[in-house]
LUMTILUM-794791 format. One record per residue (C-alpha): residue number from 1; residue in one letter; x, y, z. Coordinates in Angstrom, 2 decimals. Each point is the difference from the previous one (the first is absolute). Example, Ala and Ser with C-alpha at 12.3 -4.5 7.8 and 13.67 -1.06 7.14 Angstrom:
# LUMTILUM-794791
[1 A [12.30 -4.50 7.80]]
[2 S [1.37 3.44 -0.66]]
This chain:
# LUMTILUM-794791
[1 X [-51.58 -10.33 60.31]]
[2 X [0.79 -3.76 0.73]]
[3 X [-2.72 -0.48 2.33]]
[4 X [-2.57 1.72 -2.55]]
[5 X [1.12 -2.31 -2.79]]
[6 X [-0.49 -2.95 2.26]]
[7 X [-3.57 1.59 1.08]]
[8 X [-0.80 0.58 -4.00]]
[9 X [0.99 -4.07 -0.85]]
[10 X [-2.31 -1.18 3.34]]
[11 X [-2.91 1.84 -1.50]]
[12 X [0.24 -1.10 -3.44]]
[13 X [0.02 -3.95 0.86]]
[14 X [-2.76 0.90 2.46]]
[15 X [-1.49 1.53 -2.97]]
[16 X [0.94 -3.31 -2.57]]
[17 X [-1.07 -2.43 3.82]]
[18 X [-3.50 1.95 0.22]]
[19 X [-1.21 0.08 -3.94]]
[20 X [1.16 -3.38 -0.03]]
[21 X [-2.17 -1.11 2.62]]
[22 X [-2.84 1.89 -1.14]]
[23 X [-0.21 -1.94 -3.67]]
[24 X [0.55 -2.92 1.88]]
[25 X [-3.57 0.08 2.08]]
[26 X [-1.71 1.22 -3.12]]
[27 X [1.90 -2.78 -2.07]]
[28 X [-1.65 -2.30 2.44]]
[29 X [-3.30 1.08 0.22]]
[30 X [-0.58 0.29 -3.87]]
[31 X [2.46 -3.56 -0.66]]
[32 X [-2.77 -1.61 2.64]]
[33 X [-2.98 1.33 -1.48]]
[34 X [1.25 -1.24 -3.39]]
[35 X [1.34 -3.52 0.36]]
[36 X [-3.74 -0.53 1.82]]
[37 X [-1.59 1.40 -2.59]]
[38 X [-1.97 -2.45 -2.69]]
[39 X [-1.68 1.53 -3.30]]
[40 X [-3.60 -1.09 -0.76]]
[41 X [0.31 -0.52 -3.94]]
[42 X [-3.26 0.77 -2.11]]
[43 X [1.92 -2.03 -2.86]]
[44 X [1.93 -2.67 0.29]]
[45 X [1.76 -0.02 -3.45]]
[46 X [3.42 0.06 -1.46]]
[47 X [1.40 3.21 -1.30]]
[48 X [-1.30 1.34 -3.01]]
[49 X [3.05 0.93 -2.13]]
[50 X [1.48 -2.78 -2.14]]
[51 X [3.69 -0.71 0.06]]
[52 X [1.99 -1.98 -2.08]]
[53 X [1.93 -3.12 1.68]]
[54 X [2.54 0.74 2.58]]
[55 X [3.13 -2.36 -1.19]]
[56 X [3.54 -0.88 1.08]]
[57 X [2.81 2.09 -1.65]]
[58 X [-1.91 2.15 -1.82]]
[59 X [1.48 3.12 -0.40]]
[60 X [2.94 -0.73 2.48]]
[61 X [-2.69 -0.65 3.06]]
[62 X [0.07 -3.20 2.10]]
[63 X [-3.68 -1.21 0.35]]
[64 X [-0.23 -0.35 4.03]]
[65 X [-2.75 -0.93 2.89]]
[66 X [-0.80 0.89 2.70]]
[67 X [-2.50 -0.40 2.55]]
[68 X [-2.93 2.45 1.41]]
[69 X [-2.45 -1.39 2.42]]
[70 X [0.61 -3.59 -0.98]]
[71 X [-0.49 0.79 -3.92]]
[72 X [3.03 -0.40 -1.99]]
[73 X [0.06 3.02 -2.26]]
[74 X [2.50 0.79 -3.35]]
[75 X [2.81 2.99 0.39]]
[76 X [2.56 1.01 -2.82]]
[77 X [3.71 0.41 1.29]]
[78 X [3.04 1.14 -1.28]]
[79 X [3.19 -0.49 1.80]]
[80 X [2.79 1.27 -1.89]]
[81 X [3.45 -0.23 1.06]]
[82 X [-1.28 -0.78 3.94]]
[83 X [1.78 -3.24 1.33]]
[84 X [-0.60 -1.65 3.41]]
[85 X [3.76 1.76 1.22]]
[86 X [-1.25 3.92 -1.41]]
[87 X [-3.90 0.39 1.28]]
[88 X [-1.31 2.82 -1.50]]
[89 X [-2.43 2.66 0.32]]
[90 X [-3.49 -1.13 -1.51]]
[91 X [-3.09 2.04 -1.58]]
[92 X [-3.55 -1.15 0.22]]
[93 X [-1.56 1.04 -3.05]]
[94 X [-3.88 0.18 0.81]]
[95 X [-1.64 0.04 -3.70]]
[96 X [-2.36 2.32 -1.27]]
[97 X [-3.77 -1.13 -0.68]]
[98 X [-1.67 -3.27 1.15]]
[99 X [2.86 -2.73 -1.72]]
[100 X [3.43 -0.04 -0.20]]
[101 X [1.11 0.07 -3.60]]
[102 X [3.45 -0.02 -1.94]]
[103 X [-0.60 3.48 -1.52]]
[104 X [0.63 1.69 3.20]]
[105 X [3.29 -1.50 1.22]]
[106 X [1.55 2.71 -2.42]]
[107 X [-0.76 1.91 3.00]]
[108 X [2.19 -2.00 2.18]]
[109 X [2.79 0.30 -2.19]]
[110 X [1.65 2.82 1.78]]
[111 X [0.44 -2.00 3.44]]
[112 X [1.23 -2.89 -1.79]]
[113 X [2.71 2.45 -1.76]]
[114 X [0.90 1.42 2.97]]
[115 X [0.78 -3.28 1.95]]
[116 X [-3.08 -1.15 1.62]]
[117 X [-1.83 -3.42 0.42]]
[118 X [-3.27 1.01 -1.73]]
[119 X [-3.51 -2.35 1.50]]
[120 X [-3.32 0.56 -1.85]]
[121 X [-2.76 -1.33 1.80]]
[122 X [-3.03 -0.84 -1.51]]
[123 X [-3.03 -0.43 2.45]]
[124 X [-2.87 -2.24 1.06]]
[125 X [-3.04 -0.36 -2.97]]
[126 X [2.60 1.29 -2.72]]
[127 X [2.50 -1.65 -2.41]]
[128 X [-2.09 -3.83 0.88]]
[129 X [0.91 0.37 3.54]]
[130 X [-2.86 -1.16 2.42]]
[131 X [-2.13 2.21 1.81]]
[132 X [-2.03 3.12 -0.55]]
[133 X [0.71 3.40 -1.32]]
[134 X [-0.40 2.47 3.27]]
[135 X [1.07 3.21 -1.59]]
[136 X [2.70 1.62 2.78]]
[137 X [-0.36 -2.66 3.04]]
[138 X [0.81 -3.46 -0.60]]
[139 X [2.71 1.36 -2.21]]
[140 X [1.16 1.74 2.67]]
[141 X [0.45 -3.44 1.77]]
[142 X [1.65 -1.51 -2.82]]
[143 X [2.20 2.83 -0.90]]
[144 X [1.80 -0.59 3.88]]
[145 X [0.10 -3.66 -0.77]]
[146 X [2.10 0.65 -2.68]]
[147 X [2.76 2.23 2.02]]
[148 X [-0.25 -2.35 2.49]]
[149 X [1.01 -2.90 -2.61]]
[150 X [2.47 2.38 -1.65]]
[151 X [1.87 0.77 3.42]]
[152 X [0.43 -3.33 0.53]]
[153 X [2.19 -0.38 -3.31]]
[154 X [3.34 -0.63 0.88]]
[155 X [1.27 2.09 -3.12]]
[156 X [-2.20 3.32 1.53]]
[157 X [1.19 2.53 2.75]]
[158 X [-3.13 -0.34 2.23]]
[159 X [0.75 3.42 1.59]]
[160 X [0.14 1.28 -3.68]]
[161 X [-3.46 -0.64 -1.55]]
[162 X [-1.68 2.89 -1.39]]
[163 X [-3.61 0.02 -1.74]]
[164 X [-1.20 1.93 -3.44]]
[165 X [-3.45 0.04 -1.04]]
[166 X [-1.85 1.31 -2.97]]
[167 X [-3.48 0.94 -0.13]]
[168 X [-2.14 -2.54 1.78]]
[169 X [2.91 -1.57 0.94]]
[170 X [1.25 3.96 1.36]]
[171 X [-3.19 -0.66 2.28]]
[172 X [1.50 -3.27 1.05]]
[173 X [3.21 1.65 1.08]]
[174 X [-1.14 3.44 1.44]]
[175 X [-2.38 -2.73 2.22]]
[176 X [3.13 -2.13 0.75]]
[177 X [1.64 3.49 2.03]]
[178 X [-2.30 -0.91 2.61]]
[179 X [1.05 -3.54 0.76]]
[180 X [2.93 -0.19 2.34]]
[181 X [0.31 -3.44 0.07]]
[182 X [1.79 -0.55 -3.28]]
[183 X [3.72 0.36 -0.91]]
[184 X [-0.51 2.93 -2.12]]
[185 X [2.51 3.19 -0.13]]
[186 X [-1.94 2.47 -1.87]]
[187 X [-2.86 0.03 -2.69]]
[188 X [-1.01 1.88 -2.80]]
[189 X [-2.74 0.29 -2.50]]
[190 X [-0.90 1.77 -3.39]]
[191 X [-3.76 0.70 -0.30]]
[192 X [-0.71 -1.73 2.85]]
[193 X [-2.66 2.42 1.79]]
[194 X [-3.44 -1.45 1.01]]
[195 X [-2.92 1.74 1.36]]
[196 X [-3.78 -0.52 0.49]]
[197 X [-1.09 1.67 -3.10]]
[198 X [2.40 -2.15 -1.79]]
[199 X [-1.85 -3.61 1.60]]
[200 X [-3.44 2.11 -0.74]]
[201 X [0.83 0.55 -4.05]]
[202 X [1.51 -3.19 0.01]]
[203 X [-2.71 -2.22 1.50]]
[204 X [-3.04 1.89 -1.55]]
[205 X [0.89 1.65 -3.42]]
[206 X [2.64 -2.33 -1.08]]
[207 X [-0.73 -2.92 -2.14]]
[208 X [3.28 -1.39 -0.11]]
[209 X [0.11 -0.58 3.71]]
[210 X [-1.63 -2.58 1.14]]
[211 X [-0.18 1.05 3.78]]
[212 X [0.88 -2.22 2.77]]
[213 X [-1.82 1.24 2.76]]
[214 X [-2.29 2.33 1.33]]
[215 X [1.37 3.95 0.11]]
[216 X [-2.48 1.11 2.00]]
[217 X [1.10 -1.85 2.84]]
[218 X [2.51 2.20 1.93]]
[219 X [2.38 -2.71 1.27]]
[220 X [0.40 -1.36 -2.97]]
[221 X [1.55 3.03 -1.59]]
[222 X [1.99 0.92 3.50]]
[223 X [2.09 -3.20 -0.25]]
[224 X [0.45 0.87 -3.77]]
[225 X [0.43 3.18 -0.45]]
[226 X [3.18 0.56 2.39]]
[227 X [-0.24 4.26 -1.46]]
[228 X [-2.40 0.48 2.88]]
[229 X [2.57 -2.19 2.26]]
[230 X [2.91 1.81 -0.10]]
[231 X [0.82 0.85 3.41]]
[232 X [0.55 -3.26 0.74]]
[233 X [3.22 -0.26 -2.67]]
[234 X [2.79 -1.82 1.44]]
[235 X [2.73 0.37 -2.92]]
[236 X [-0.02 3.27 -2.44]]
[237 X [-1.80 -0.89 -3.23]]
[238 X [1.18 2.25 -3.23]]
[239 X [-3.22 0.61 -2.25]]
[240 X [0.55 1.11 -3.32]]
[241 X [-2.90 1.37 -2.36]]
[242 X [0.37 1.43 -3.07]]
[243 X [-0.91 3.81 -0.96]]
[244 X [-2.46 -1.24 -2.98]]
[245 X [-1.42 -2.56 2.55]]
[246 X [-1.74 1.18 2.73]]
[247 X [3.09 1.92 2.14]]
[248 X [-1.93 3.16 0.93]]
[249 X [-3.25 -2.68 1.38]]
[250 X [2.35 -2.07 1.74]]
[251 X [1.66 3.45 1.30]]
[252 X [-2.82 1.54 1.07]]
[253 X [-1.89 -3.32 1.62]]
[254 X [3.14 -0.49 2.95]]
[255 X [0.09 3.81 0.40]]
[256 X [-3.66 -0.33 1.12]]
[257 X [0.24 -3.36 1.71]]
[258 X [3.68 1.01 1.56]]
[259 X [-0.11 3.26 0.22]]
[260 X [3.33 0.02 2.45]]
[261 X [1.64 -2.18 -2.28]]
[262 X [1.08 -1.96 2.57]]
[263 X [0.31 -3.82 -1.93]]
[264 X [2.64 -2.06 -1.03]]
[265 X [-1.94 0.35 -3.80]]
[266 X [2.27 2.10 -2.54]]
[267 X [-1.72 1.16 -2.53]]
[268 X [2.18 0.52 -3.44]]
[269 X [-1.02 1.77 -3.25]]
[270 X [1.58 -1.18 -2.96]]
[271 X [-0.33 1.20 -3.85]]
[272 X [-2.48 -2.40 -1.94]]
[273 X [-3.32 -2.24 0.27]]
[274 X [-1.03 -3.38 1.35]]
[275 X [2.79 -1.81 -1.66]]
[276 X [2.83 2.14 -1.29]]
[277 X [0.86 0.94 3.45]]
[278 X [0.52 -3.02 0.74]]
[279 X [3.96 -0.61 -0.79]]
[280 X [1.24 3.42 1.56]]
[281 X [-2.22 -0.91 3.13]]
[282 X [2.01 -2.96 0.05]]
[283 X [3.45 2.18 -0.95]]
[284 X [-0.92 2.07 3.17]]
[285 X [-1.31 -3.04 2.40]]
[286 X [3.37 -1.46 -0.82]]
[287 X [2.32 3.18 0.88]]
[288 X [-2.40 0.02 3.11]]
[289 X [1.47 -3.75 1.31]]
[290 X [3.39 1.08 -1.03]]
[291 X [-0.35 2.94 2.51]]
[292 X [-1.33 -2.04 2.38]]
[293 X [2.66 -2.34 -0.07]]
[294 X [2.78 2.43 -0.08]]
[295 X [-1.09 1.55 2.96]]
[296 X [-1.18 -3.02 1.96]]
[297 X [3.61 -2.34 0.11]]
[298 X [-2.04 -2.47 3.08]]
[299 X [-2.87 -0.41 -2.40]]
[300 X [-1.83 -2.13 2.56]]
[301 X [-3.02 -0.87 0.20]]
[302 X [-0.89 -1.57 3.14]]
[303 X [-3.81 -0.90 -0.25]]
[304 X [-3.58 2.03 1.09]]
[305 X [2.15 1.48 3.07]]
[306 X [0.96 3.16 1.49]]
[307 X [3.51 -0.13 -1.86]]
[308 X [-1.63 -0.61 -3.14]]
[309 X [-2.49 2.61 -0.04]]
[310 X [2.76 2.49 0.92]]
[311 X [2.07 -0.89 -2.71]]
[312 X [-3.14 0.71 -2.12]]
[313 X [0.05 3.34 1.55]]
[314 X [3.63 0.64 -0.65]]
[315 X [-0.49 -1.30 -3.41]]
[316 X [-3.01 2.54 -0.33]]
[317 X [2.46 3.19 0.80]]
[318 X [2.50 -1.22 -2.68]]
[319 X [-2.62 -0.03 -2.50]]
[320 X [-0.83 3.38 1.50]]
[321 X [3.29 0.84 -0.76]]
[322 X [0.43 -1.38 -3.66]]
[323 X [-3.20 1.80 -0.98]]
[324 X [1.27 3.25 1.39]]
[325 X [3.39 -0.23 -2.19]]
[326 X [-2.18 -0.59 -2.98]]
């Protein structure tokens, strides 16, 4: 019975070596492709949506910068209690539409209860920062900037950053689950689910929009749209969508693209529309780090590696778990 037992653990961490290894060669074939990758812009304007000033203290957040390919773009923070001797676990809030405004850090309010260091990022063409609006790419860019600045705070557990996206911003985040080489733990989203049909309504029906670059081109939308990417996940990403906003599409469109569900993508429904399920998709992202945590006492991350893409898979099986218990 002994030797069985010891013949059961050798499989199982050849199991954990051998999944780990496989999302680290598609990690690096997808991370490769991206970083070369350079949008052709058919406009070169700022975003569209108008946002009132972002200023110091406002609110109780800490106007910040930080930098994203050499431009020096605005953030919100909010610290709390977190001192240089207690580094804490930090949120990235990714907003919601093209500018980050005051009326959605309400949404944020639940991480900053519950003891986290809370960064909102705003991103290049938006809020007066310089450059263009890109619509899901350069954001992208600036988005990993900003964990990157926010790991190096000495207030912040870098092995403790977690990232929470709504709408656009949900895009932003669900895309982020395929970059392994930031110090993120886990990500989650609420109505963050892009396809093709999406770009198509947006770019050619919608008036508001005012459409960065040209949908028709195929690698523009494969570097954006990370929903047709997601074999190459290298950290589970918890999606949220509501039941009165689009649940049963988003359902039905990984069934068909996924059909053996094998991705690190889970999908969530949750009572409400585009913005009421917003605060008990950030109740449930919440009890999701706490899980994580409580199960995890090493916590480490250790970088785009072997080790770290097998704690993602260990990580993957406790969410496993959680949901199962639900």
């Amino acid at each position: 019975m002994r030797s069985m037992g010891l013949k059961t653990i050798f499989l199982m961490f050849a199991i954990v070596i051998a999944a780990a290894g496989t999302v680290l060669s598609q990690q690096s074939g997808y991370l490769s492709e991206w970083d070369d990758f350079r949008t052709k812009l058919i406009r070169k304007e700022k975003s569209f949506q108008a946002a009132e000033p972002l200023e110091d203290g406002r609110d109780g957040f800490q106007l910040v910068t930080y930098s994203s390919d050499g431009m020096i773009l605005k953030a919100l923070l909010k610290k709390g209690q977190a001192a240089k001797r207690d580094r804490r676990p930090a949120v990235v809030y990714l907003h919601g539409g093209f500018a980050l405004t005051y009326g959605q850090m309400e949404f944020t309010r639940g991480f900053s209860e519950a003891g986290f260091v809370v960064l909102a990022p705003s991103w290049r063409g938006e809020n007066s920062n310089p450059g263009h609006f890109e619509l899901f790419l350069g954001e992208v860019r600036d988005a990993k900037a900003a964990v990157r600045w926010l790991a190096k705070q000495d207030y912040v557990d870098p092995e403790r950053i977690y990232i929470f996206g709504w709408s656009v911003g949900g895009g932003i985040a669900l895309n982020l689950s395929l970059h392994g080489d930031i110090p993120v733990r886990l990500s989650g989203s609420s109505a963050g689910i892009y396809d093709r049909e999406l770009i198509r309504s947006w770019a050619t029906e919608d008036d508001y929009i005012k459409f960065p670059y040209d949908h028709t081109d195929e690698r523009e939308n494969y570097f954006r749209l990370p929903i047709y990417n997601l074999k190459s996940m290298v950290r589970p990403h918890i999606a949220f969508v509501g039941s009165e906003d689009g649940y049963d599409d988003a359902a039905k469109l990984l069934a068909d693209l996924y059909p053996d569900q094998k991705t690190r993508l889970d999908l969530r429904k949750l009572a409400g529309d585009h913005v009421s399920s917003v605060k008990p998709a950030v109740e449930q992202f919440i009890k999701m780090i706490w899980s994580l945590e409580e199960a995890n006492s090493d916590r480490g991350y250790s970088g785009p590696t072997k080790t770290f893409s097998a704690q993602a898979t260990r990580d993957s099986c406790v969410l496993r778990a959680v949901r199962d218990k639900a």
